[in-house]
Each structure stands twice: as C-alpha cells, then as structure tokens.
C-alpha distance (Angstrom), angle and dihedral (degrees) to the residues before:
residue distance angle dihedral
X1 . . .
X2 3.79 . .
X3 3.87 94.7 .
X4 3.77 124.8 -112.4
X5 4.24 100.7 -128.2
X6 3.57 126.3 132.1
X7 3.90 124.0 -172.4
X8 3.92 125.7 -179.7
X9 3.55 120.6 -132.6
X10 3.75 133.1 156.5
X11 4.32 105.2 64.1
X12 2.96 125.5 -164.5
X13 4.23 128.8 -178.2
X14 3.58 128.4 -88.8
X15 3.79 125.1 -149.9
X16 3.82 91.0 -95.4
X17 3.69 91.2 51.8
X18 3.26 105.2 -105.4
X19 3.91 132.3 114.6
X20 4.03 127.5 -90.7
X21 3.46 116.5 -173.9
X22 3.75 109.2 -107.3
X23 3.74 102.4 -169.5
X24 4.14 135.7 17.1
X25 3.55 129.1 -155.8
X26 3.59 131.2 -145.9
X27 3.32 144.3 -154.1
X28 3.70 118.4 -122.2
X29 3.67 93.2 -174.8
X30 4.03 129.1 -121.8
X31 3.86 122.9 -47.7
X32 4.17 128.6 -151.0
X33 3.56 108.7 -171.7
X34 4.05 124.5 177.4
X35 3.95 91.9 -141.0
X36 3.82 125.5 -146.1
X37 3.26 106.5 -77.5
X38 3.97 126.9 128.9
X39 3.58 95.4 -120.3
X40 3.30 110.2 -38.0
X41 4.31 86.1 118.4
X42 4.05 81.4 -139.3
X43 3.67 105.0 175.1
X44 3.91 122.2 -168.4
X45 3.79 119.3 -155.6
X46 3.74 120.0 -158.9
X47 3.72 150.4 175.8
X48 3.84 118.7 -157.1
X49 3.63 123.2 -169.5
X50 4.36 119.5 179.7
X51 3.52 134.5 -151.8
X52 3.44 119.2 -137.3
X53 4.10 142.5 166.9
X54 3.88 106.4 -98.8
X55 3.46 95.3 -116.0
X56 3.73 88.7 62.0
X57 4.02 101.5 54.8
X58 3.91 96.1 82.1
X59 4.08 82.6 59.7
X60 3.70 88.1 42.8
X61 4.15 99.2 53.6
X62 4.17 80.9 36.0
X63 4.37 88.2 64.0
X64 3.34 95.9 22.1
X65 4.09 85.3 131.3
X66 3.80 96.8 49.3
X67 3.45 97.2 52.4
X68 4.23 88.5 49.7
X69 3.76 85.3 57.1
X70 3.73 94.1 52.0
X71 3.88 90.2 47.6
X72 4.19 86.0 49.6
X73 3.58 98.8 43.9
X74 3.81 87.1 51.8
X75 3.41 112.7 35.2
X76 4.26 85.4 48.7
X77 3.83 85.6 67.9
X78 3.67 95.8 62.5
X79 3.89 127.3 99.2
X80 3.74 121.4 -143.6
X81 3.88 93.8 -110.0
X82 3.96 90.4 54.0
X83 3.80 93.9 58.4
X84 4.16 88.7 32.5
X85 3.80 102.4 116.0
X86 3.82 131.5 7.3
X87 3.80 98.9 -84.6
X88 4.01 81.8 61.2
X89 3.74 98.0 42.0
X90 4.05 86.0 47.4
X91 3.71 95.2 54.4
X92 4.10 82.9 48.9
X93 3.64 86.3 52.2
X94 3.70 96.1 50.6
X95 3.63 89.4 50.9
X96 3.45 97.4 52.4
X97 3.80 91.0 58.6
X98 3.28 93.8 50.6
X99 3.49 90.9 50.9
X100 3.44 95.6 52.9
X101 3.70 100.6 45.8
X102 3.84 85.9 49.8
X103 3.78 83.0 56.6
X104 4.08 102.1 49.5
X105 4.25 93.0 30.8
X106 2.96 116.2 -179.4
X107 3.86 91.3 44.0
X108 3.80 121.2 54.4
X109 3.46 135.9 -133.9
X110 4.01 111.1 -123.2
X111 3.85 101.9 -157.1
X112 3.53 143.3 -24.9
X113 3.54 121.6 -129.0
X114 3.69 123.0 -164.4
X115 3.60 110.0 -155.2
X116 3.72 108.5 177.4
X117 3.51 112.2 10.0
X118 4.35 117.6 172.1
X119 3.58 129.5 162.8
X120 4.44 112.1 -162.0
C-alpha cells in the first residue's frame, strides 16, 4: 500500500538554459478513515500526494510511515459535516500541511494535493 511513485514538476532554468526540476511530488498512498461520527459508520477514502523541494524526497520516502499516522490520527477526528463542502475539505487540507511540516521541521511541505478524496 501507499504506492512508491515519484514525478517532478515545478522547473525551473539552469545556467545553461536548460530545466532542473525544482520541486517533486510524492505519493503518500490511499487513506480509509472511519470519521468521527457517533454512528453514522461514515468512512472517508482518500489519496494524498505532497510537494516537496528535491532535496527533501529521500527524507520524505525515509518517513513515509510517520507522516501516514499523522494524516490517520487527524483525519479520524473529523465529522462528515466538517469535511462536507470545499470550505471544510480546505480547512482539512490546511491542517494537514501543517501537520506535516510540524512532522519533518526543519523542511516544509509545499502543497498538499488531494487526489481522490470520497466520503460513503
């Protein structure tokens, strides 16, 4: 689980013109989370990709399973109606980076992408 693939995005120009990858991003892998709810079973299913400088995806593949755990531990206390609609799911977003870059200080976190995100 959690997938092993790497792509390069972000270029930027080196002095002979050409381009250097600037940033990678990486998989994290998929999520299933039984969310806060009294209950209600609500489950939320979710990919999670991160964008990082290059020099930081070694340290990235290296804690690959602590940063998981923080994205568990915090997406499992979420309700449905908190992550209902895309002001919710941004605020979830924005804590997961945080989170993250908490987790891998001094380094930072660029973005987080959410690239399949369901709740059933």
């Amino acid at each position: 689980r959690g997938g092993d693939s790497v792509a390069e995005t972000a270029e930027a120009t080196s002095a002979d013109g050409s381009t250097v990858p600037d940033t990678i991003i990486t998989d994290l892998g998929t999520f299933s989370v039984n969310l806060r709810d009294a209950g209600a079973g609500r489950i939320l299913q979710m990919k999670i990709s991160i964008e990082t400088g290059k020099e930081l995806s070694t340290r990235v593949e290296g804690r690959k399973p602590q940063l998981r755990d923080t994205v568990l531990m915090l997406a499992s206390d979420y309700t449905y109606q908190e992550l209902n609609g895309i002001d919710g799911r941004m605020s979830f977003r924005d804590e997961i980076h945080a989170e993250l870059n908490a987790v891998l200080t001094p380094d930072v976190v660029e973005r987080v992408y959410f690239t399949d995100f369901v709740v059933q």
